[in-house]
N, C-alpha and C positions, 0 to 999 in steps of 0.2 A: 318514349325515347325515340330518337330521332333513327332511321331507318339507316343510314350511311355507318353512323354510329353502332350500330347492331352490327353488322356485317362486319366494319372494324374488329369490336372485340372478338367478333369469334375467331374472323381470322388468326388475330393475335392472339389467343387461346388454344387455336390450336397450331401454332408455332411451340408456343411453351410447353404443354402436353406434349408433343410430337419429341421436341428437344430433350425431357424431361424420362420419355420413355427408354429412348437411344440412352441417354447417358445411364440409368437406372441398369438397363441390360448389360450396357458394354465396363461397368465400373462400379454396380451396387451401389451406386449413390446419386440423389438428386441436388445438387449443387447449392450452395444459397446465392450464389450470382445468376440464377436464374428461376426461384421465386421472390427473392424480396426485392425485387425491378418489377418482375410480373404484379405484385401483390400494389407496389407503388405507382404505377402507369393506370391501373386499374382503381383504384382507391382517388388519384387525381383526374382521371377522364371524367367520372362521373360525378364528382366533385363541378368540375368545369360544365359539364351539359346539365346537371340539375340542384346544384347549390347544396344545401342541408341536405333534402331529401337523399340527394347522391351521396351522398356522403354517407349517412346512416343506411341508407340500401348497399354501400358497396362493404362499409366497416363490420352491419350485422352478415352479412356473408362470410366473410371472413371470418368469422370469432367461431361462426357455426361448423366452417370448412374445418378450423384445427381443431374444435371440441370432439368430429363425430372420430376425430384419429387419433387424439391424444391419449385415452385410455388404453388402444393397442399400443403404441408407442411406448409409454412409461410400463407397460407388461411385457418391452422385448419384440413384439408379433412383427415392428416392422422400425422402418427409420425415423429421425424427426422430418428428413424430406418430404416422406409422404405427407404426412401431417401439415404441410408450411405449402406443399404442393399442393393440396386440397383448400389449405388459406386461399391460394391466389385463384381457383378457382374459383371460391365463393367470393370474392371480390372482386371478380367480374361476372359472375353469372345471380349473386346476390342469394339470401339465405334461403328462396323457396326452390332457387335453381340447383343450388351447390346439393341441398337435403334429395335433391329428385337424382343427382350427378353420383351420388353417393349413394342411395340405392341402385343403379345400375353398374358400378361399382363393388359394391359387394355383392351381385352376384356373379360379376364377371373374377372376379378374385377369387371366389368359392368354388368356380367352373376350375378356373387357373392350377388353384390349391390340389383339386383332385387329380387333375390330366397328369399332376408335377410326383402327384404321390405313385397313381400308378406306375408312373415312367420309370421314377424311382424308387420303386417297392424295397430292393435292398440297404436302401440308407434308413427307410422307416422303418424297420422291422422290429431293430432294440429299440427306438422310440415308442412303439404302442408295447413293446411288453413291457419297459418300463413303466410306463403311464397305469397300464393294469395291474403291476405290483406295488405300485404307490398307492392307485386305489384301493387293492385288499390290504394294503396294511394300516389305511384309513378306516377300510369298515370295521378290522378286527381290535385296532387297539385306540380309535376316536380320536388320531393325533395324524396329523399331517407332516410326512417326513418323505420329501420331494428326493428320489431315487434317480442321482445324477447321471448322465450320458458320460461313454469314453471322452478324453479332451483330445486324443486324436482324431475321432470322427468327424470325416467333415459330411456337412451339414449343405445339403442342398438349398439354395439361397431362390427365395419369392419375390421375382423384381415388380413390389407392386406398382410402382410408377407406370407400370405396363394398363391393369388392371385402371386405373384413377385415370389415364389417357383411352383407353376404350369406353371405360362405363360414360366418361362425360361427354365422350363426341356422341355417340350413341342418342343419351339425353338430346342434347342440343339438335342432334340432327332431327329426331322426332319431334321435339318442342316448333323448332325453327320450319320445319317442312309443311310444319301445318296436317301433317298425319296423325299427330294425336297431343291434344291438350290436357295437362295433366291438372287435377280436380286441387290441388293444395293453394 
């Protein structure tokens, strides 16, 4: 791929990510006017600079970005944003990119997760005792009967768009720097 070209998408990569996070923080949601343009720009750039091959490098990214988030997503864990934000990441960074972007992502998320729990130790508190009460009344009676939270509790919110915008510049910036090449 042509050098100029490289430099392009990350830029634009990290507009979207950047954009993507902002809104995530300031409104819990990543917009769909701003992956499925990102997911589009990225899926015809590299259509245009490498024909077929582009094409199947930009679309297998993509499929992989929303598969490695769709199962959190349909369990609640997070939005379909992240999930369609992750698409357009692997639609331009392509399937071995996005799988590398997504592991530094999930640890940055895990870091996130904890900093968020300590902070707010008082909002989790009935969530792990509940969680322990649903376990012991799994081990004692072999039936799984999910021990519902107050519906007034509110619920400390995890803007992973934060997390999916760290973990992939991070990538990129390592990939691109020529500091460390990763073996996949």
């Amino acid at each position: 791929m042509n050098l100029s070209i490289d430099v392009f998408l990350i830029i634009f990569l990290s507009i979207i990510l950047i954009a993507a996070a902002v809104n995530d923080l300031r409104f819990q949601k990543i917009p769909n006017l701003l992956t499925y343009p990102a997911m589009a720009i990225a899926l015809g750039c590299h259509v245009v600079m490498n024909g077929l091959d582009g094409l199947l490098f930009s679309a297998g990214g993509l499929a992989l970005g929303i598969a490695v988030l769709i199962l959190p997503y349909l369990m609640g864990g997070m939005g379909a944003g992240d999930a369609k934000l992750m698409g357009a990441v692997g639609a331009i960074l392509g399937a071995r990119g996005v799988f590398i972007a997504f592991l530094f992502t999930a640890i940055i998320g895990g870091v996130y997760a904890l900093i968020l729990v300590l902070i707010k130790r008082q909002h989790f508190k009935g969530f792990f005792t509940r969680q322990a009460a649903t376990l012991k009344t799994f081990i004692f009676t072999r039936q799984f009967i999910p021990i519902p939270g107050d519906s007034n509790e509110k619920k400390p919110k995890l803007c992973y768009g934060i997390a999916i915008a760290l973990g992939t510049l991070f990538s990129v910036f390592l990939e691109f720097s020529g500091y460390c090449k990763f073996p996949i």
